[in-house]
N, C-alpha and C positions, 0 to 999 in steps of 0.2 A: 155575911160572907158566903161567898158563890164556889164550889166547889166540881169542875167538870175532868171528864175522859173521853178524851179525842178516840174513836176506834171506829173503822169498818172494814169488810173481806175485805181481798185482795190478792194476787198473785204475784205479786213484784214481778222483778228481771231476776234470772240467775247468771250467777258468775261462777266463774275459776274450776279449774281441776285440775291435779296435778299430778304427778308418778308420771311412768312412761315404759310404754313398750318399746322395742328394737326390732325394726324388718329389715331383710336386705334383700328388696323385689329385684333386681337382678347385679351384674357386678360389681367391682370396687371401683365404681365410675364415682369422681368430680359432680359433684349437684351443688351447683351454687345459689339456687334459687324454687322458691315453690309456693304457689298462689293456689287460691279454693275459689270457683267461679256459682253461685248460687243458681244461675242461668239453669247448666247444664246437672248441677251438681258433680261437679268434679275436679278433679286436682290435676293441676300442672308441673314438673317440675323440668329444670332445663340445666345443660352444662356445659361447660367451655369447650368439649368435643362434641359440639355437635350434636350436643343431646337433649332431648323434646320428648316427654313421659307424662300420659296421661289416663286414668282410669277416675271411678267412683269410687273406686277401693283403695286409698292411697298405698296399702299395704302391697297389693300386686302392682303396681304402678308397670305400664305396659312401653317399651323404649322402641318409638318410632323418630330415630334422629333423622334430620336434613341437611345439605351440603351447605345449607343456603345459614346454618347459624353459629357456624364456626365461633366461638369467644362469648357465648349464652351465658349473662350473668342475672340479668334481673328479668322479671314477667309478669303481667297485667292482663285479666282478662276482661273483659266485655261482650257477656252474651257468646257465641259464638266462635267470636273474633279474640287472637292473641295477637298480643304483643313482646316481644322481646330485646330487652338492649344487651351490646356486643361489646365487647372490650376488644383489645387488641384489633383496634383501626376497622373493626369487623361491620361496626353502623347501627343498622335498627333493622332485627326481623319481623316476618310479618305476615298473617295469615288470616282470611277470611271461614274457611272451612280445615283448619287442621292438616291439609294434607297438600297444600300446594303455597310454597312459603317465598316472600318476595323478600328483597332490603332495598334500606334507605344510608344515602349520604355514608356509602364503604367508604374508609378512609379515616374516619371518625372512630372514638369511641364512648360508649353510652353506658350508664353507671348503673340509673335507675328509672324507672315508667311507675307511672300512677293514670286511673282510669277515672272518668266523675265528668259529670254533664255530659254525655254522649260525646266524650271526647279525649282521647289520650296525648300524656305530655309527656315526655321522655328528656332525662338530663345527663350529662356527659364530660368530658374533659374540656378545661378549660371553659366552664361557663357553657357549654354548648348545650342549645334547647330546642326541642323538633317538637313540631303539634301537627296533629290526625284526627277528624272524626273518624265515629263507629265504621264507616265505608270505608276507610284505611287507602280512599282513593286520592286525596289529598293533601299529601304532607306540605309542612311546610318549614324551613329553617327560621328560628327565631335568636336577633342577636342580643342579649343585652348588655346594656353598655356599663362601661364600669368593673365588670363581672370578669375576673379570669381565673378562679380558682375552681378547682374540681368540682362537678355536684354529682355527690354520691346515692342520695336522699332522695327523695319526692314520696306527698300524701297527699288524698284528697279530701278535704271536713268543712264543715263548714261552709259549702258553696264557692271554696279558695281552697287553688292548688301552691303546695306549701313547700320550698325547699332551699336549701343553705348548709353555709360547713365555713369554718372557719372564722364564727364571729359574725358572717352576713347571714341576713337570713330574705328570701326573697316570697312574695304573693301575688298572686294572679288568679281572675275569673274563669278566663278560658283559654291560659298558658301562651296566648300572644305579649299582652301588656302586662307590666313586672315592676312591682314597688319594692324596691331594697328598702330594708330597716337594719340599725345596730342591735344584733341579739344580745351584745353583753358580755359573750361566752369565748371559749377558744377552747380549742381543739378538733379535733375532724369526726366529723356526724356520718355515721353509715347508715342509719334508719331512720325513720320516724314513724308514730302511730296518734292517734285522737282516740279518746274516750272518757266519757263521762267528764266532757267538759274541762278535759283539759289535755293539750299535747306533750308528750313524750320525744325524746330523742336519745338514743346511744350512739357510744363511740369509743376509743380506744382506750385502753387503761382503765376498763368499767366505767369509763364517764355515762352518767344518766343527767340529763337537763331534763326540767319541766316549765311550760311557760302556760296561762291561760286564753291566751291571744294571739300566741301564735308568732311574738315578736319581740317580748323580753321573756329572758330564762334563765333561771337558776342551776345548780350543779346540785345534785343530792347525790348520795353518800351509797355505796351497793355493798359494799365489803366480798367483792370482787378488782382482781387485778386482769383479769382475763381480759381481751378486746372483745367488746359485744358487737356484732355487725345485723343483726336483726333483732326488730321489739313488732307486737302484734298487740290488738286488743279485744277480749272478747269473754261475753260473759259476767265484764264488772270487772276484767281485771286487765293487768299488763303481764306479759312474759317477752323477758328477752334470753338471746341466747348466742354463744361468742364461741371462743376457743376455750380446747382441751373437756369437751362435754357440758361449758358450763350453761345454766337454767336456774334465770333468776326468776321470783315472778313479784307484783306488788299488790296487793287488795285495797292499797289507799291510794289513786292518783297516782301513782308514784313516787310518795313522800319516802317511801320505806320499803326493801327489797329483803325478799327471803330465796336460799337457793334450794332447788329442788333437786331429788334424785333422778338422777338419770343414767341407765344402766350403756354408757358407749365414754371413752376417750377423746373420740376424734373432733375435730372443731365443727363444729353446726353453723351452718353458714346462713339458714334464712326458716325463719319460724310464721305463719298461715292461721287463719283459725275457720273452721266451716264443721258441720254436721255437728256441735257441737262438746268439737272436740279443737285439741291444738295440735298441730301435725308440725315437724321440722324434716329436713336432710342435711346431712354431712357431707366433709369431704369424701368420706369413702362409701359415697352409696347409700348410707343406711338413711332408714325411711323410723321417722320417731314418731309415736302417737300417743298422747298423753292420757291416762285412766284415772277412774276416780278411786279412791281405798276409804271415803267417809261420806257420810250422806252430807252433801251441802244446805247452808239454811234455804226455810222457806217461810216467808211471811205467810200467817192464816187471817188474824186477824190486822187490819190494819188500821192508819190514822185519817182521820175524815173533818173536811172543813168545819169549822164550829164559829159561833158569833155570840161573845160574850161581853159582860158590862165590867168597865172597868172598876179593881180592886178586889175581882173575885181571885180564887186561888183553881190553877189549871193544871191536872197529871196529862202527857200526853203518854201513851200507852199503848204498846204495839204486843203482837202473840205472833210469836217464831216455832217452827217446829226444826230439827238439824241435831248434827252428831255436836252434843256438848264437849269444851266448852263454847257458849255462843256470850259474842261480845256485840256493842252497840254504841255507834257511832253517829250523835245527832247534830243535825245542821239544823242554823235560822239563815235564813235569804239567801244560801249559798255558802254560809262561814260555816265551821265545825266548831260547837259550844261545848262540845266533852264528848268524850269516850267511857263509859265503863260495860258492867258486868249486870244493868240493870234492864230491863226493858221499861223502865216509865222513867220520863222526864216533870219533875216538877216545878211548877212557876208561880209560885206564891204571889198574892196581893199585884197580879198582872196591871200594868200602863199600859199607854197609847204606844209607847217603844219599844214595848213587846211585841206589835201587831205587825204580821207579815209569814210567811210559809216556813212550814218547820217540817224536816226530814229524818228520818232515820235508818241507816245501814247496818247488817245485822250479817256477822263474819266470824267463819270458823275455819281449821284449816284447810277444809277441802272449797270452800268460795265465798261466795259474800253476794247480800242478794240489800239492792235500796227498795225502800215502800214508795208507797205515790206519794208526791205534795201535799200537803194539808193546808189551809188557809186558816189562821189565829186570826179574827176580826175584833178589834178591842173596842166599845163603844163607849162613850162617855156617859155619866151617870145623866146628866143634862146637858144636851147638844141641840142648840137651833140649829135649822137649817142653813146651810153654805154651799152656795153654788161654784160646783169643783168645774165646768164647761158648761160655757154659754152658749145658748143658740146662736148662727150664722145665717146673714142673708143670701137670698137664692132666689132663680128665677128659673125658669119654665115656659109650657107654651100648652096653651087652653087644650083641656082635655090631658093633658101630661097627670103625672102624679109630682106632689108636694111635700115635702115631711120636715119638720123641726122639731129637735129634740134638744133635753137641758139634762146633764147630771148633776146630782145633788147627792149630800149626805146631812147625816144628822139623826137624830132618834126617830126611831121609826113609832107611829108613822105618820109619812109627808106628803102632804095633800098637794095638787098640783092644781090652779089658775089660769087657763091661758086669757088673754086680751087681744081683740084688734082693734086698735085705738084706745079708747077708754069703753067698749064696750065687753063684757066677762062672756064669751063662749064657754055658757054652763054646762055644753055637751060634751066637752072634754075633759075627762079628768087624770089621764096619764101624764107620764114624762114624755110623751112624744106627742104631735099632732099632727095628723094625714088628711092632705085634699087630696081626694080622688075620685072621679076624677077634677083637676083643679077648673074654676071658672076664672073668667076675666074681672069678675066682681070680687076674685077673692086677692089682686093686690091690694096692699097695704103693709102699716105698722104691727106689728107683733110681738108680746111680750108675754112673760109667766111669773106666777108669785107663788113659791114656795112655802110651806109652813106646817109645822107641828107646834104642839103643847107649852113647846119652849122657845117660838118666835118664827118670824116670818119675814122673808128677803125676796127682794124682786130682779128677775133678769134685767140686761139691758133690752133695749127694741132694736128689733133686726127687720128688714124690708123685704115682704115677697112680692115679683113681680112675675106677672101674667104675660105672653104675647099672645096673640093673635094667630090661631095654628090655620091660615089661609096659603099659604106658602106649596103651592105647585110644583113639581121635578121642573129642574134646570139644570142640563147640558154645560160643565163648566171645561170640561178639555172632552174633546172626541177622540175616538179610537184612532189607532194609525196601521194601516197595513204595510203591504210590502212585499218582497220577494225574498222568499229563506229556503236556505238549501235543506232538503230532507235529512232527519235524524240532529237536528239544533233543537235546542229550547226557542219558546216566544210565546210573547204574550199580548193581548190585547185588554184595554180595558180602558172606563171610564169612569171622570169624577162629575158628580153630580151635588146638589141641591136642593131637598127637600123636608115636608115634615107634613104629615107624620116619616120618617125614616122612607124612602125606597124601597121595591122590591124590582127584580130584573131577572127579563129573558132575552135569551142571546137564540139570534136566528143566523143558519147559514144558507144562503138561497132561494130565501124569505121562506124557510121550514124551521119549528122551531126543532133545537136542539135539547135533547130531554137531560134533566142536574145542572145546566148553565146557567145557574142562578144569583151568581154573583155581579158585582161589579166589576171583574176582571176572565178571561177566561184563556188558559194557560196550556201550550202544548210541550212537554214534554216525554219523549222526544217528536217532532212534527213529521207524521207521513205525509205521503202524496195522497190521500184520500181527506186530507183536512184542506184541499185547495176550493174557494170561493170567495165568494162576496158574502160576508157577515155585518150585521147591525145589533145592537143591546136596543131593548123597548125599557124604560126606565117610570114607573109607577108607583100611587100610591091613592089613597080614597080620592084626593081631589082632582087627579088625570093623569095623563102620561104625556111620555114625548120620547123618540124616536133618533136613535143616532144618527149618525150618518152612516152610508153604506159606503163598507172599504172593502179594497181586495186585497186577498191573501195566495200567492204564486207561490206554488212549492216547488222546488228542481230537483231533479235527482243529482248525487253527489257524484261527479266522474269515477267511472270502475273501468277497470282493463275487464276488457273480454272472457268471458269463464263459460265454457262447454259444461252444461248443464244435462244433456243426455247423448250418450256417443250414438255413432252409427254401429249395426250387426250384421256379422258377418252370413254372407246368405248363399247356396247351392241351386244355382236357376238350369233349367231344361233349356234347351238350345231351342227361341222360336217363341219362349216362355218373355215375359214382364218383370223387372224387381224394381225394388223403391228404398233407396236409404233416406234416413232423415235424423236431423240433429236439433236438436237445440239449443241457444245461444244466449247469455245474459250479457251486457255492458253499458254503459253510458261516457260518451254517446253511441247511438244505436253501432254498432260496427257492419264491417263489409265485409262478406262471405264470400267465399272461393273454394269449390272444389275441386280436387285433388285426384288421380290414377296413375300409379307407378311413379310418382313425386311429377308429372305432366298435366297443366293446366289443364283441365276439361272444361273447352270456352261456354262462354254462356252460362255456367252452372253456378248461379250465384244467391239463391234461396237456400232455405232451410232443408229443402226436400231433391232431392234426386232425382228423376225416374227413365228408365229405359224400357222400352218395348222392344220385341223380337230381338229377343237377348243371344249373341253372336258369341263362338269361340274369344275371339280376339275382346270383347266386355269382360274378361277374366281380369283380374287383377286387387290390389291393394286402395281402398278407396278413403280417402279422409276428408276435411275440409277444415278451415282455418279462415281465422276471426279475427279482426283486426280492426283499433280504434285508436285516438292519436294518444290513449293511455298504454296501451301494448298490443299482446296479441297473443293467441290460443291456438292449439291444435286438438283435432278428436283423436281416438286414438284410430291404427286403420282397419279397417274392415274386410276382411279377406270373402271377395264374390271372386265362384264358381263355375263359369257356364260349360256345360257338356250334354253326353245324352238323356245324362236323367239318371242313369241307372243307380239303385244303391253301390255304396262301395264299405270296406268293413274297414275301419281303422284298428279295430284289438279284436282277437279273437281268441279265447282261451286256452291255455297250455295243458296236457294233458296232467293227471294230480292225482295223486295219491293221497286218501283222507283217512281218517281216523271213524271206527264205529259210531256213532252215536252224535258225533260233533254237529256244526251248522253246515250247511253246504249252501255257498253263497256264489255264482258264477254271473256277468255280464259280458252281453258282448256289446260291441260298439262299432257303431255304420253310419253313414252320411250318406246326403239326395233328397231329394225335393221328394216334400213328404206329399203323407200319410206312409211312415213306414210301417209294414206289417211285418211279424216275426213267428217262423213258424221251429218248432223241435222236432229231431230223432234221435231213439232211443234204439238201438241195436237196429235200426233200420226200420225201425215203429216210430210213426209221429205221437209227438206226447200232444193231445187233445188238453181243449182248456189252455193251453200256453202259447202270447200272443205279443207278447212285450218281451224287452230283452235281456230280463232280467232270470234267471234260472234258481229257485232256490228248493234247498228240502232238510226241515229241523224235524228231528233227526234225520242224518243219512243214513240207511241201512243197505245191507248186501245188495238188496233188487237195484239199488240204483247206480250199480256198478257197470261198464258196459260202453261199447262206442257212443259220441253225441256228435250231431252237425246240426248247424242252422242254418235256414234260407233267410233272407231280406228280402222282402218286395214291395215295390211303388208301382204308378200307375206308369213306369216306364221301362219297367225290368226287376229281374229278379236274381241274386248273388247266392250259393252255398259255402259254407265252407269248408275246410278239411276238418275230416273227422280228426276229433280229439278222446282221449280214454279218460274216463273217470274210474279207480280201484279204493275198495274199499274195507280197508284191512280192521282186525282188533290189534290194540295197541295197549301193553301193560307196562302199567311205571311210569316215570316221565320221560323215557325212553322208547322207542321202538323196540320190539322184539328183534335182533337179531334176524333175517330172513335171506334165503339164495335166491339171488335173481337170475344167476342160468350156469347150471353147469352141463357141460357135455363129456357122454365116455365114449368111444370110439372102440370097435373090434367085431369077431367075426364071429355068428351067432349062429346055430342049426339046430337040429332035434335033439331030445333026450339028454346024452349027458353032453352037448354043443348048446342047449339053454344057457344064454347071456344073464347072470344073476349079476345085479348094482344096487347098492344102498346109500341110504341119506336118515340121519337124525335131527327130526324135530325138538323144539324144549320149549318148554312155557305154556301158557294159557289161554284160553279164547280161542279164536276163531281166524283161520286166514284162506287163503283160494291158494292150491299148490298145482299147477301144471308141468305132468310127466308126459311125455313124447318118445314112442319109438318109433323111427327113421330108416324106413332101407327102401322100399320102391322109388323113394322122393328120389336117392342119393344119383338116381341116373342120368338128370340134369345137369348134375356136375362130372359127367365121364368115372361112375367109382364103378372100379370093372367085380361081378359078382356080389350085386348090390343083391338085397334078399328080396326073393318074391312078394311075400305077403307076410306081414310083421304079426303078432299077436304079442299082446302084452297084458299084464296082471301085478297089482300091487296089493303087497302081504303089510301087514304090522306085528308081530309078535309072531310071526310064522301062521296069523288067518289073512285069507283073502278078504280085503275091506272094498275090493272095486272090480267093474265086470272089466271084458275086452273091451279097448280102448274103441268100441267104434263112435265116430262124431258126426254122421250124416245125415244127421235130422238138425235141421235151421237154427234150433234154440242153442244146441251143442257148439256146432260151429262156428255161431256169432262169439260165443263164450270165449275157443279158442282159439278165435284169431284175435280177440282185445288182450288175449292174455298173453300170449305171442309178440304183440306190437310192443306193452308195456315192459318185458321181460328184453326186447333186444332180437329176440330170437329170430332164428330163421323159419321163414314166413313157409305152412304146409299147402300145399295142394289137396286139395280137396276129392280129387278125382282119384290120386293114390291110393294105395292100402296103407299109407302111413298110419299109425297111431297113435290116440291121445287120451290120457284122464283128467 
């Protein structure tokens, strides 16, 4: 008696977690749905305002709504790309990149979307089915017949997209073509999920179905009354989850539901599973993410194929590490043969009915993890050989490769015989035998004779046949050209005849084309640079042969007219040349007409313009316009110039008062036929270095306080402008200091105790320019009868003299007090007077 132990590593799959956190990433917004896309890694969640939420973080979940998803109940992602179905007659949202969202078929409304084979199927009221590839550029309505009740539902497993409610349940490959089958069942399905080999459904009233095929189903039991409207699968297990907070979840299939804690009341509309972890949302916003509170099992050791003789005795025997207690749940061929508390399965005094894969799942309450397959091979004590697959006849072509194979069983081990005819090919001794390469001498009959210790069995004979691998390329349909309008698809290509196999190059213009190596060669989309005569050379060791040459005519596609560079506006010298010019795209070519003061200008029917000894009356608005029997275009107009040349100043700066230390930014701005040159003055000093018209200086400080003019000059004259002041004050706070910009005292002033005394108080900080003036020679200009001689003046602060007699007749002085003068308002002094100034 044989006594073994199935075991090797292993890291199984793990499953399950459960507990739950509560986020609420922004208001008490309606979340009716939320999907985990592996792609991008991240989570989507969407609501019937309008709302579209998506981060890596489910917990901050970031709300970018659009206009376009009014009635957001379910969503599917693929890569990149969402999908969203709409309820209330809303249709099917839709977006390539996230941020720019289309719809399908408004009017409608759509329940549920499932994604799988690069392609989304979405289901709706009344039976309604819409199908899209990944490129969401082709939807398409699909009706099926029979069909009018709701579909709330849709998954995708199994290479079949699954959905039903009410007893039907429908399948399809790629959501066009739709097989109803009787589930069995009644009541209305609001989700469905696949795992581990078997699909799940809920529905209202805690109904849970399970079916393993996806088309008859059973009811199992939740001990829940709450409506469940979402089930996920992930990890080994099932979680659904319904109204009033409920969170069921299952670690067997389905068979059996436990409910989970979960810290929120509100109803959970739609539960996800990704990073893993299991995420849900609510009606009111909140964002659920499931935590673990016990270590889940982990398979260490595991169970390993073994091959033993029958009536020996077999422990199979797996090593779990997890938060006790850990339970064990063993399957043969898929069935479950017990549950307990043991980790070894015993199989005493094993048969041939014993032989076949044995599993075992090992679950505690934080999840549940299966081992791999194990293969139980039971072998008879004494077993001749039995041929389980015969060899098959086959044929070929000289130089080809050849192979026949036979499986057999039986006690090992088994000798293997081939024959052709009745001759023993003693160079082979495998279950298979390879001509390679095959000759023509090697058709014939073929057979093999099995046998070990305990007897020996003969295949049937199978026939290889040989051709003759002479067979030259032949031209079996030749290419077809044509005339295709630019920006279509088309193709070219040829069927041929040959062996060994073909190979091909595709010429156009008898040069080859380099990668067209196919038997077909494909434009997608066709420009105008793919227009010629093309031919395929079709080849192989025994020769070639040569398509026919065809041509291929590409058109352009009719466009209306489009002004691709306008005409500019230009300032010409009288006697001077200028040149507008445009240009023009359309198909077909269009006809050109230019335009002055909206007055044909005959003749002018090119792209280009030009006048010589350009005249007063050449002044004016100039455009030109395009026209083809698709529409027609205008430029915009062009405002030309002609006079004598001279500059002219369009802006020229306003006198300013700045702040200490600021930026001091000034342009001026002139028009005329360049090289304009730009020169500065500074109190009647040109500023050197400064030649463009821009005036800057960071910091501004005092010096730069003072009259400024600028000249313009071209090679046809030269403009100044009015002097403008620049002052430049300190400024404390974010206010200005309070300052007098001119007060005046009037009366009659002489010697001794007839001295004219007047005051003023300063306040605050820093630094400002104060201009005091006395006024009596000036006053004679204006008829004042006993105006004063000669004025002397002197200013005190605290009763000390801070400033000499006011005389200003040196240049620098001067300059000072007449910008200070200008900027004050003041009346303007004469210089020639004995007026006075500080």
């Amino acid at each position: 008696m044989l006594t073994i132990l199935l075991l090797a590593g292993s890291s199984g799959r793990l499953h399950a977690q459960k507990e739950w956190n509560v986020y609420q990433p922004f208001g008490p917004t309606l979340l009716w749905s939320v999907a985990y896309g592996p792609t991008l890694g991240e989570y989507v969640a969407v609501g019937p305002e309008r709302q579209v939420a998506w981060d890596v973080d489910i917990s901050v979940l970031q709300d970018r709504s659009s206009e376009n998803l009014a009635g957001a109940y379910s969503v599917a992602l693929g890569g990149e790309s969402v999908v969203v179905g709409q309820v209330l007659q809303e249709g099917i949202g839709y977006s390539t990149d996230r941020q720019t969202w289309s719809q399908y078929l408004v009017g409608e409304s759509f329940w549920g979307v499932a994604h799988g084979n690069g392609r989304y199927v979405v289901v709706g009221s009344g039976g309604r089915v819409a199908v899209a590839s990944d490129a969401l550029d082709d939807w398409s309505n699909v009706v099926v017949e029979n069909i009018a009740t709701n579909l709330y539902a849709i998954c995708f497993a199994q290479d079949l997209f699954l959905t039903g409610n009410e007893g039907k349940m429908l399948t399809s490959v790629d959501g066009t073509e739709w097989e109803v089958h009787e589930g069995g069942f009644t009541g209305s399905v609001r989700s469905m999920a696949y795992g581990r080999d078997r699909f799940v459904m809920v529905g209202s009233a805690g109904a849970v179905w399970i079916s393993d095929d996806g088309q008859t189903w059973s009811l199992r039991s939740t001990g829940t009354t709450s409506s469940l409207r979402s089930v996920v699968f992930g990890h080994g297990l099932f979680v659904a989850v319904g109204g009033n907070g409920t969170v069921i979840y299952s670690i067997d299939r389905g068979e059996s539901w436990v409910a989970a804690k979960v810290g929120t009341a509100q109803q959970i509309n739609s539960v996800t599973f990704g990073q893993g972890m299991f995420h849900a949302v609510t009606s009111g916003g909140q964002v659920l993410a499931s935590r673990s509170i016990m270590t889940p099992p982990a398979i260490v050791v595991d169970l390993a194929d073994q091959e033993v003789l029958a009536g020996s005795n077999v422990y199979l025997e797996v090593s779990a590490s997890g938060t006790a207690p850990l339970s064990y749940s063993w399957s043969f061929d898929g069935e479950v043969i017990g549950s307990s508390d043991s980790s070894r399965l015993g199989l005493p005094d094993v048969s041939e009915a014993q032989e076949g894969v044995y599993q075992v799942t090992v679950f505690n309450p934080a999840g549940a993890i299966t081992g791999r397959p194990a293969f139980l091979n039971i072998l008879p004590i004494e077993m001749p050989p039995e041929i389980l697959i015969q060899p098959t006849s086959v044929a070929g072509v000289e130089g080809g490769r050849i192979e026949l194979s036979v499986e057999a069983d039986g006690t090992a081990p088994l000798i293997y015989r081939w024959f052709k005819g009745s001759r023993w090919l003693s160079e082979i001794t495998g279950h298979r035998l390879v001509l390679d390469p095959a000759g023509l001498g090697d058709s014939g009959r073929y057979s093999v004779m099995v046998s070990n210790g305990f007897g020996e069995v003969r295949s049937r004979e199978v026939v290889v046949s040989i051709e003759p691998s002479d067979r030259v390329p032949e031209i079996l349909s030749q290419p077809a050209g044509g005339s295709v309008v630019a920006g279509q698809s088309f193709e070219l290509r040829v069927t041929d005849r040959a062996w060994p196999p073909a190979t091909y190059q595709w010429y156009l213009d008898e040069e080859i084309i380099s990668g067209e190596n196919g038997a077909g060669i494909r434009f997608s989309p066709l420009e105008m640079t793919d227009a010629g005569r093309y031919h395929v050379r079709v080849s192989n060791a025994l020769g070639s042969i040569d398509s026919d040459r065809v041509g291929l005519t590409v058109t352009r596609p009719l466009m209306a007219p489009v002004v691709v560079m306008h005409p500019e506006d230009l300032w010409v010298a009288r006697g001077g040349q200028f040149q507008l010019s445009a240009a023009i795209d359309g198909h077909p070519t269009p006809t050109l007409q230019w335009f002055r003061d909206s007055e044909v200008i005959a003749g002018e029917t090119g792209a280009e313009l030009q006048v010589t000894a350009a005249q007063d009356e050449d002044s004016g608005d100039y455009w030109i316009r395009a026209t083809n029997e698709r529409g027609l275009a205008e430029s915009r107009h062009a405002r030309v110039v002609v006079d004598n040349g001279w500059p002219q100043f369009l802006e020229v700066p306003a006198s300013i008062v700045i702040e200490l230390g600021k930026n001091l930014s000034l342009s001026i701005q002139a028009a005329g036929p360049g090289p304009l040159i730009y020169r500065w003055w500074h109190d009647g000093v040109e500023i050197t270095g400064l030649s463009g018209p821009d005036l800057v200086s960071d910091p501004v400080g005092y010096d730069d306080s003072g009259r400024y003019e600028v000249e313009v000059i071209n090679a046809f004259g030269s403009i100044r402008s009015e002097p403008f002041q620049i002052t430049v004050l300190t400024i404390e706070g974010e206010k200005p200091v309070a300052y007098l910009l001119n007060t005046s005292l009037r009366g009659r002033s002489g010697q001794g105790a007839d001295t004219m005394i007047t005051g003023f108080v300063l306040e605050g900080s820093g630094q400002s320019p104060v201009l005091v003036r006395g006024i009596g020679p000036g006053l004679r200009r204006f008829q004042v009868a006993d105006a004063l001689e000669g004025a002397v003046q002197k200013v005190f602060r605290d009763g000390v003299e801070v400033a000499p007699v006011g005389a200003w007749d040196d240049p620098a002085t001067r300059s000072l007090v007449e910008s200070r003068s200008i900027l004050a308002g003041a009346l303007p002094l004469d210089p020639e007077t004995d007026d006075t100034a500080l």
